[in-house]
N, C-alpha and C positions, 0 to 999 in steps of 0.2 A: 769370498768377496761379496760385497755386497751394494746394493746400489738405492736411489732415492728413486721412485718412480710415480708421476702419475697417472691413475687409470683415466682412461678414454672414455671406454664402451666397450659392449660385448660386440661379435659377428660371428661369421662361420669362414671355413674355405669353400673355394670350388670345387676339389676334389669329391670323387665318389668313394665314399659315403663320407659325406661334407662331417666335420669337426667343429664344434663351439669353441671358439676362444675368445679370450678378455684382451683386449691392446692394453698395454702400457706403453710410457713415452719415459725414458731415462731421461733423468732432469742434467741439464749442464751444469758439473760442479767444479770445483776447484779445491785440490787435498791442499792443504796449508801444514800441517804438521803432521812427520811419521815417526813412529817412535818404532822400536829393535822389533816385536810382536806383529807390524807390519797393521798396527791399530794406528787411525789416521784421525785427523780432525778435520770436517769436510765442510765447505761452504758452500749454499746454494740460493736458490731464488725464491721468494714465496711473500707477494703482499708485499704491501707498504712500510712493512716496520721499520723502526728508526728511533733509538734512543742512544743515549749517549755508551753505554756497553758495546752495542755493536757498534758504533761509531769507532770506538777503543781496537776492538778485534780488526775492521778493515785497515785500520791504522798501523796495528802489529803485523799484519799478515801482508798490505799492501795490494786491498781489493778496492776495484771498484765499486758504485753506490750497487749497482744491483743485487750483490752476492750480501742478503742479508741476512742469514739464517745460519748457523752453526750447530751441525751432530757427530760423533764420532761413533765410525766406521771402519769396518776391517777390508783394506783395497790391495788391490796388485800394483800400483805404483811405490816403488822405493824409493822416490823422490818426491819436492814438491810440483806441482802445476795442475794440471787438467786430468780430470780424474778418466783413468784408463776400463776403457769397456771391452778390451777385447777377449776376455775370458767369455765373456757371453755368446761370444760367436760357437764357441766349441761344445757350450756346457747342453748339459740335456734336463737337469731337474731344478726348479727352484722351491725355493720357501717365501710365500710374499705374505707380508705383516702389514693390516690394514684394521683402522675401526670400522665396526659396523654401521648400514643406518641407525641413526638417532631414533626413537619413535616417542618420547616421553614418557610422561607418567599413564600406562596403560594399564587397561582393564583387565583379570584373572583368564577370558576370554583369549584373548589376542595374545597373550604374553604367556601364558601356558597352556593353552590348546585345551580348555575344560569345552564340555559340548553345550551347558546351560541347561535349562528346563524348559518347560513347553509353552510355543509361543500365543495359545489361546487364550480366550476370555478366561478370567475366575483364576489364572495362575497369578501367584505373586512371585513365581522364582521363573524369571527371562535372563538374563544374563550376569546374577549373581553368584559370588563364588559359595556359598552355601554354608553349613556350621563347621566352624574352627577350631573351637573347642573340646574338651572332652568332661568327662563327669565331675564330681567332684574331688577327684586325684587326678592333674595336678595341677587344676584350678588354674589352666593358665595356658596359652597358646602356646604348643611345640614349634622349637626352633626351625628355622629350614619352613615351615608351611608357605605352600606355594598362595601367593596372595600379589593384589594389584600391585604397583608399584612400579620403575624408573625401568625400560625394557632399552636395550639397544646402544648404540656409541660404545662396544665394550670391543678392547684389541684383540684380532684373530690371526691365526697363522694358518695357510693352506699351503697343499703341495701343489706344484703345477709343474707338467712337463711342459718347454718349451719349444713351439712348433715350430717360430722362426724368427730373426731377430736382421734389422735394418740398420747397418750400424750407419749408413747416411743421415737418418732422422731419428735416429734414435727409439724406433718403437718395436717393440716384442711383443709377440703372439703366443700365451700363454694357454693351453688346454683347460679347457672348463670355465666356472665361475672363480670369482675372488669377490671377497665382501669391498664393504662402502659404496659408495654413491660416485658416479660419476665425475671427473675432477678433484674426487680425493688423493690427497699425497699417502705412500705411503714406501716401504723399503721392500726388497727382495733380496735373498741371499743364496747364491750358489751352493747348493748343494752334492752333484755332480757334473 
């Protein structure tokens, strides 16, 4: 099963010896279509968007304005309506898929852990990624060299066992870290 969630923040328990978890908040969706595979078509909330496509989808499915978003999902309901959370109450391990921070176009430094050169007078090599190249075979930068460029926003999948889960408000306490940034959406998928 799998679900739309977004993260909150990180915290701990009160328990001795207290445990780091990440909250997530199951977003409230709505399955609209299930096909035999028990693969669903799920709508949910996110921003202002609004063109005439989705206009079309609430039209066919019969949702209201807020459900503006549209993904397909593999769920425990075999009907349409309200998408069912109660597998999570039981499950012990998930898989949660989120992008990471963004950081841009960054430096050989920051983006691959080089240590630089020294930061005294009379150096000209401080934070440069240093020679690229090689002799004259084969006149030409090898593929793969680690070099500045676009760090971060890339999709990651973590395991997390789950420590406890609210099905009143919908938030789950997940062991450890999970990438992105605070109020990122992202999905998690039961694993056991």
């Amino acid at each position: 099963m799998e679900y739309i969630v977004e993260k909150i923040g990180m915290s701990r328990t009160i328990t001795v010896p207290s445990i780091p978890v990440t909250l997530v908040k199951v977003l409230d969706a709505k399955v609209c279509e299930v096909d035999e595979n028990k693969r669903a078509i799920v709508s949910y909330s996110s921003g202002k968007k609004n063109d005439k496509t989705i206009e079309g989808q609430r039209k066919k499915y019969n949702l209201t304005k807020e459900f503006n978003r549209f993904i397909t999902l593999t769920v425990a309901n075999a009907e349409v309506g309200d998408l069912d959370v109660t597998p999570l109450s039981s499950s012990a391990l998930v898989k949660s898929t989120f992008n990471t921070k963004g950081r841009g176009f960054t430096g050989a430094i920051k983006r691959h852990g080089f240590s630089g050169g020294p930061g005294a007078h009379g150096s000209r090599f401080h934070r440069r990624v240093g020679s690229i190249g090689n002799a004259e075979w084969p006149g030409r930068v090898q593929r793969g060299k680690k070099m500045p460029g676009h760090y971060g926003n890339v999709q990651v999948t973590v395991k997390n066992d789950i420590v406890s889960f609210d099905a009143d408000t919908g938030v789950l306490a997940l062991k450890g870290a999970i990438p992105g940034a605070n109020g990122a959406l992202g999905t998690i998928r039961i694993v056991k």
